[in-house]
C-alpha positions in Angstrom: 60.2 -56.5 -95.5 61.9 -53.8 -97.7 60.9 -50.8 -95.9 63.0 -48.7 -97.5 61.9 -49.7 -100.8 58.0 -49.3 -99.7 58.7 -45.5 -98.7 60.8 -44.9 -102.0 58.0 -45.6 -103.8 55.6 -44.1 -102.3 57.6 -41.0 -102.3 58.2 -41.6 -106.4 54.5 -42.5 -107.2 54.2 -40.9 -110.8 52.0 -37.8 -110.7 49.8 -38.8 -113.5 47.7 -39.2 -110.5 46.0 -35.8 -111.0 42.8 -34.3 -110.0 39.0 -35.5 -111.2 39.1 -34.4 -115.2 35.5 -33.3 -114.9 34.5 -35.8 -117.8 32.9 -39.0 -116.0 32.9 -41.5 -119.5 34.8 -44.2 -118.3 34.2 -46.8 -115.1 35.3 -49.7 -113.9 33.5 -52.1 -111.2 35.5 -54.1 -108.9 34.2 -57.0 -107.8 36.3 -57.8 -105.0 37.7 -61.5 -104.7 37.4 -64.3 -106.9 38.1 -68.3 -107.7 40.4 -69.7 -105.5 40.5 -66.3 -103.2 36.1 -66.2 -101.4 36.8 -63.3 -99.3 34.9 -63.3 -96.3 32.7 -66.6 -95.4 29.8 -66.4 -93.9 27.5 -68.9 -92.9 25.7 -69.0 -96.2 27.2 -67.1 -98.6 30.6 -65.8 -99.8 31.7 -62.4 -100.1 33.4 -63.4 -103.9 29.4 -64.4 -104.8 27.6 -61.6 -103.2 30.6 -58.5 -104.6 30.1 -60.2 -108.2 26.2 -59.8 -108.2 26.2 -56.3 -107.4 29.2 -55.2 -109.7 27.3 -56.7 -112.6 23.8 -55.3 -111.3 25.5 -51.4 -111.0 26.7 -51.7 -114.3 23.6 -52.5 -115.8 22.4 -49.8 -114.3 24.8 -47.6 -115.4 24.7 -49.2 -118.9 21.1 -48.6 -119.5 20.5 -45.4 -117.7 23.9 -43.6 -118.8 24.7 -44.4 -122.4 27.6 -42.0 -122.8 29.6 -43.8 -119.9 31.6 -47.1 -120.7 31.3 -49.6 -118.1 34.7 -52.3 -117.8 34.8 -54.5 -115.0 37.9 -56.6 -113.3 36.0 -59.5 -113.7 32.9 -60.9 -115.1 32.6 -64.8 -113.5 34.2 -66.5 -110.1 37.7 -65.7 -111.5 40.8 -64.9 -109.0 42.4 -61.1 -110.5 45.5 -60.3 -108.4 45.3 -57.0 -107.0 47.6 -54.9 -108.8 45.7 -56.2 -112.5 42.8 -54.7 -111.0 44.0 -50.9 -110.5 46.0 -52.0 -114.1 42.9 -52.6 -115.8 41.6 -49.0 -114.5 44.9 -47.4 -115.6 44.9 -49.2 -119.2 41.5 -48.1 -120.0 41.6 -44.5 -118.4 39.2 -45.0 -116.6 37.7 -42.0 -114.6 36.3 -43.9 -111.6 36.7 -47.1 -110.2 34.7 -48.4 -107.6 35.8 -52.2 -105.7 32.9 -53.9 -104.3 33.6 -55.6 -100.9 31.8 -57.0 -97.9 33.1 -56.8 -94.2 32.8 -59.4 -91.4 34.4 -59.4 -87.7 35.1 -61.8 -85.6 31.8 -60.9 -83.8 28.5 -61.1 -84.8 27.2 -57.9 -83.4 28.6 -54.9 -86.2 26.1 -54.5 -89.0 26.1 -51.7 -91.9 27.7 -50.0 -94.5 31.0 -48.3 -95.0 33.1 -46.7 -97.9 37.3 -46.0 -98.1 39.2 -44.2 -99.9 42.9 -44.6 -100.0 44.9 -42.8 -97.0 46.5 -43.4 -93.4 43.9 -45.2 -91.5 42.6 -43.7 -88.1 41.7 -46.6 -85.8 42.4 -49.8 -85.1 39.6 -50.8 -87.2 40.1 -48.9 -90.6 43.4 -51.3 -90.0 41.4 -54.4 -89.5 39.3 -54.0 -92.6 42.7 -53.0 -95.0 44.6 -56.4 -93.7 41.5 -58.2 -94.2 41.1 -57.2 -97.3 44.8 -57.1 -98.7 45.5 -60.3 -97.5 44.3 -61.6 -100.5 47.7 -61.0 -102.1 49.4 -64.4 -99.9 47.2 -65.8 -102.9 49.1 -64.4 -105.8 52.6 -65.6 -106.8 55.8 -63.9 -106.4 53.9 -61.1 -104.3 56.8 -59.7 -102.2 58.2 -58.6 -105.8 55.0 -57.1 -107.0 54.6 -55.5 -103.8 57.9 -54.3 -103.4 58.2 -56.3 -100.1 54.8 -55.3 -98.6 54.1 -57.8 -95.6 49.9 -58.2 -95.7 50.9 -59.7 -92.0 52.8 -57.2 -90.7 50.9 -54.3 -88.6 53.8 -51.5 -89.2 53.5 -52.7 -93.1 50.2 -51.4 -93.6 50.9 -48.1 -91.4 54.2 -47.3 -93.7 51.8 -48.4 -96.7 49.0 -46.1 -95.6 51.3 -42.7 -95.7 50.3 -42.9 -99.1 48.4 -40.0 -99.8 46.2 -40.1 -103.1 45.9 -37.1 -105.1 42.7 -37.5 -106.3 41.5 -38.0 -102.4 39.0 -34.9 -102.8 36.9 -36.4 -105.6 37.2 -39.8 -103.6 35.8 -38.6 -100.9 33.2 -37.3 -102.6 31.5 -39.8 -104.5 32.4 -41.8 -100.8 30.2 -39.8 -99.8 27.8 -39.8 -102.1 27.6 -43.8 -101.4 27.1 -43.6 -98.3 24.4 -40.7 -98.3 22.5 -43.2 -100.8 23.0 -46.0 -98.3 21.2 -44.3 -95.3 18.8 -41.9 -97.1 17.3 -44.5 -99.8 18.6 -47.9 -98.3 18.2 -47.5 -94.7 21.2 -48.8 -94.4 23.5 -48.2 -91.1 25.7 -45.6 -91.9 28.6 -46.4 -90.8 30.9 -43.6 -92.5 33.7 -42.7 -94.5 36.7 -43.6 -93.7 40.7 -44.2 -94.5 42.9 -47.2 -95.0 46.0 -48.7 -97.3 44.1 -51.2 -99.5 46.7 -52.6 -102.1 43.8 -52.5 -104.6 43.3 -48.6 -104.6 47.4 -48.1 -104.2 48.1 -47.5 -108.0 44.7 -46.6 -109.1 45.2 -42.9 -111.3 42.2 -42.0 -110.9 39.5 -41.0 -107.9 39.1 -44.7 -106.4 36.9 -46.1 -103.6 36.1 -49.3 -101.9 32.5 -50.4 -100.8 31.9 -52.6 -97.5 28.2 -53.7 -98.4 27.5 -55.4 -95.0 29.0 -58.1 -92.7 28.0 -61.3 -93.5 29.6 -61.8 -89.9 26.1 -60.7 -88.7 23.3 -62.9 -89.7 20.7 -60.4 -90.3 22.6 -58.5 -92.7 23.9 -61.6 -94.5 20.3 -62.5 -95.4 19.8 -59.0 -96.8 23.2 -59.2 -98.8 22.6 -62.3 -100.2 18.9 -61.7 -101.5 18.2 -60.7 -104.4 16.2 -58.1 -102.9 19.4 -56.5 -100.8 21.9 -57.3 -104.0 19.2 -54.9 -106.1 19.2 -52.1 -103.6 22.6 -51.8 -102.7 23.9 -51.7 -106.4 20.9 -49.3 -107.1 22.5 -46.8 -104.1 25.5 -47.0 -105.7 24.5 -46.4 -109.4 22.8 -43.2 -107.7 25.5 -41.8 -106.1 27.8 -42.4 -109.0 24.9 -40.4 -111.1 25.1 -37.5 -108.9 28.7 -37.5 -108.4 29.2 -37.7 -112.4 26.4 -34.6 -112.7 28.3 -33.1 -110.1 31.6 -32.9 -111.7 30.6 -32.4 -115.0 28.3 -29.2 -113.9 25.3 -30.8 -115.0 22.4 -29.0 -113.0 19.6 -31.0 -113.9 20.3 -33.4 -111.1 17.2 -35.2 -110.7 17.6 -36.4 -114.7 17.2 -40.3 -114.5 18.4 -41.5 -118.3 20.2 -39.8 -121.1 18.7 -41.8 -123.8 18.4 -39.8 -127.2 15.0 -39.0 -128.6 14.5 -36.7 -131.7 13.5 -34.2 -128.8 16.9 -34.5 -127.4 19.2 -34.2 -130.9 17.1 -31.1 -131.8 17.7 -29.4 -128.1 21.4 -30.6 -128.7 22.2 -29.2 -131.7 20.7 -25.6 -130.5 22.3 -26.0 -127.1 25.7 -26.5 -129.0 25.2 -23.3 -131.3 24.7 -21.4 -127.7 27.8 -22.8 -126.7 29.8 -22.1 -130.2 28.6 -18.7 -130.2 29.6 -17.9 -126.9 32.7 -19.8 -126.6 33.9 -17.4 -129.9 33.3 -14.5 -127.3 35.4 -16.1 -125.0 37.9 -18.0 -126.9 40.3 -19.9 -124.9 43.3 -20.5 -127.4 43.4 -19.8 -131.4 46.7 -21.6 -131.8 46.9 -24.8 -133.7 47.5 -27.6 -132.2 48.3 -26.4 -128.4 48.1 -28.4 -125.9 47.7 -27.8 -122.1 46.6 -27.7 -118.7 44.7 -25.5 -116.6 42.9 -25.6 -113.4 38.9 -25.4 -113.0 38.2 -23.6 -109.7 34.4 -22.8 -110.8 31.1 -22.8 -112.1 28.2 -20.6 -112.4 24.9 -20.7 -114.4 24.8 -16.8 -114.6 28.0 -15.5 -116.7 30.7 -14.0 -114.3 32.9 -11.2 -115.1 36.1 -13.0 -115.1 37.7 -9.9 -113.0 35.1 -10.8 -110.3 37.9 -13.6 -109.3 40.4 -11.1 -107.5 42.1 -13.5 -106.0 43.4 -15.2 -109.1 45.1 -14.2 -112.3 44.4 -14.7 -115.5 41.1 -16.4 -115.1 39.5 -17.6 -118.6 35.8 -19.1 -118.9 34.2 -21.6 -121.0 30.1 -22.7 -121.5 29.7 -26.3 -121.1 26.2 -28.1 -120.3 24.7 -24.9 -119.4 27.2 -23.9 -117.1 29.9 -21.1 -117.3 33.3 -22.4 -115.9 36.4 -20.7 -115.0 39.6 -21.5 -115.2 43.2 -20.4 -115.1 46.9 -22.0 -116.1 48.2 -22.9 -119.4 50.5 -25.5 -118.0 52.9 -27.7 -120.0 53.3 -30.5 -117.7 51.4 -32.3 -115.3 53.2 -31.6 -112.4 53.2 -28.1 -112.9 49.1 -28.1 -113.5 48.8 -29.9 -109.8 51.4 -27.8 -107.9 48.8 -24.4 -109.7 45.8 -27.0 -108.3 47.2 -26.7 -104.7 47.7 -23.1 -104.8 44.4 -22.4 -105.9 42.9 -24.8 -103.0 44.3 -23.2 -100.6 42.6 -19.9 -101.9 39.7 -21.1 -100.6 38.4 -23.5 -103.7 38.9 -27.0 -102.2 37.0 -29.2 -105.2 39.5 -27.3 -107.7 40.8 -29.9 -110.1 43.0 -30.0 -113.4 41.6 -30.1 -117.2 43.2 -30.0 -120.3 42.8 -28.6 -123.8 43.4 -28.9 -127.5 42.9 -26.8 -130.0 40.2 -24.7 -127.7 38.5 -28.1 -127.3 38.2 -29.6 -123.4 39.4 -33.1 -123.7 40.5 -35.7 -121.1 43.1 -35.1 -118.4 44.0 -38.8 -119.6 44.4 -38.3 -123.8 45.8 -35.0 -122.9 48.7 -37.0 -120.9 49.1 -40.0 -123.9 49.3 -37.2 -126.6 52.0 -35.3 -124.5 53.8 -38.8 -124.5 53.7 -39.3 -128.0 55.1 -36.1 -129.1 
């Protein structure tokens, strides 16, 4: 194995791996396994079968309830997607999420519940278990000691060099992770079985706030009835689609949290177009850039539904504010470059404001951390 060449890499991951943007408009659902590759085998069902019923079922949900989110999924139908074309996919499209859909079994029947990871070093013995389980899946794919720049899915000290990768966006992972698994034991009743770390190949070069979703162990015969029902499938995408809704509320400073649709009624366009005058009129009180065509990245450390002096933030200079959705949100940078807006992210986290996370503008509008990055690249 090229160890070296595993550590170099890791070291040189790009760092358009920022922070959440704050926009949640793009997701894509995992649906781990596929054709010649059935995951975990249990008794009666496969793990490729049961993942590709709830991928499709959450983003119907999504779909129907959330209109102003694009759904794209890895794969649609019992088709084998190599692991690195699934974070690719993510990547291509921008996406702002992606969630891979899994299910666990052991080589005893006893463990039952639910679990969500996000990328990191794993703690236990376990977390280890579950990531070589699931990344062995790449002895399926051709030429995968190239793609994976030597990564052995057999070898133990493999996957604990792999794991030292650290994700940047491991803050809004865990979040929505936990999110999941909040909706799993509150609204589920599901055994809550926590969240936790591990190096899963398919989360490795994901540029965006990534998690992966053990269901249930079809290695446990009770559960694998509940996970292959329809009745289980339903509920456990359902969990999901809520904690996604939440987290995306959450991140874009949406208070009405308890909103189940966003479908447009004449109702809706008139309180729009009055709710976006507000939001003109006070965003030429506090205008964040008059200069054409400026580009650049800044830091949101805040939010507040009452308007905040922006001096009240002694700790931090040059703080700005914006309206948005009802909510007042502060700011501060005016960064060039990537890396420069997530070395200002760190130094604002460890002020005290741990879900900090980098934005961008254009011409005083908020846009996408993502087109913000594409239009720097095209200049």
């Amino acid at each position: 194995m090229r160890k070296f060449g595993i550590i170099l890499l890791l070291i040189l991951f790009p760092v358009f791996s920022l922070m959440a943007q704050g926009y949640i408009d793009v997701v894509v659902i995992d649906a781990g396994h596929g054709g010649k590759d059935p995951g975990a085998v249990g008794s009666k069902y496969k793990e490729k079968d049961i993942t590709l019923s709830i991928a499709l079922k959450l983003g119907n949900y999504i779909e129907e309830n959330l209109n102003d989110v694009k759904v794209i999924y890895t794969r649609k139908s019992d088709k084998f997607i190599p692991l690195h074309k699934r974070s690719e996919i993510a990547n291509k499209n921008n996406a702002d999420l992606f969630i891979s859909i899994h299910c666990n079994a052991t080589s005893s029947s006893r463990p039952y519940g639910s679990e969500t990871f996000v990328m990191g070093p794993h703690k236990n013995d376990d977390n280890l278990e579950v990531a070589k389980q699931e990344n062995a899946s790449v002895l399926l794919e051709d030429n995968y000691e190239s793609q994976y720049e030597g990564f052995d899915p057999n070898s133990p000290e493999a996957h604990i060099i792999f794991s030292l990768y650290q994700n940047t966006y491991l803050n809004q992972s865990l979040k929505i992770a936990d999110r999941v698994q909040t909706q799993f034991r509150e609204r589920v009743s599901r055994r809550d079985r926590g969240v936790k770390q591990a190096g899963f190949l398919v989360l490795w070069r994901a540029a965006m706030p990534s998690i992966l979703v053990e269901a249930g162990f079809l290695s446990n015969p009770r559960e694998q009835e509940f996970l292959g029902s329809e009745k289980g499938q339903v509920y456990i995408a359902s969990a999901i689609f809520r904690a996604f809704r939440n987290y995306k509320m959450e991140m874009e400073g949406d208070s009405n949290q308890q909103k189940d649709t966003v479908k447009k009624t004449k109702e809706d366009i008139v309180a729009k177009e009055k709710k976006e005058d507000k939001e003109k009129e006070i965003a030429e009180e506090d205008a964040i850039n008059d200069d054409k065509d400026d580009l650049f990245f800044a830091v949101q450390f805040a939010t507040s539904t009452e308007k905040k002096s922006v001096s009240s933030f002694d700790n931090i200079d040059n703080v700005k504010r914006y309206y948005q959705n009802g909510m007042y949100k502060y700011f501060t940078g005016h960064e060039r470059s990537l890396n420069t807006a997530v070395s200002l992210q760190h130094k604002i986290q460890k002020l005290g404001y741990d879900d900090a996370f980098v934005i961008a503008f254009y011409n005083g509008e908020r846009i996408s951390v993502s087109k913000a990055s594409k239009r720097l690249a095209e200049e």
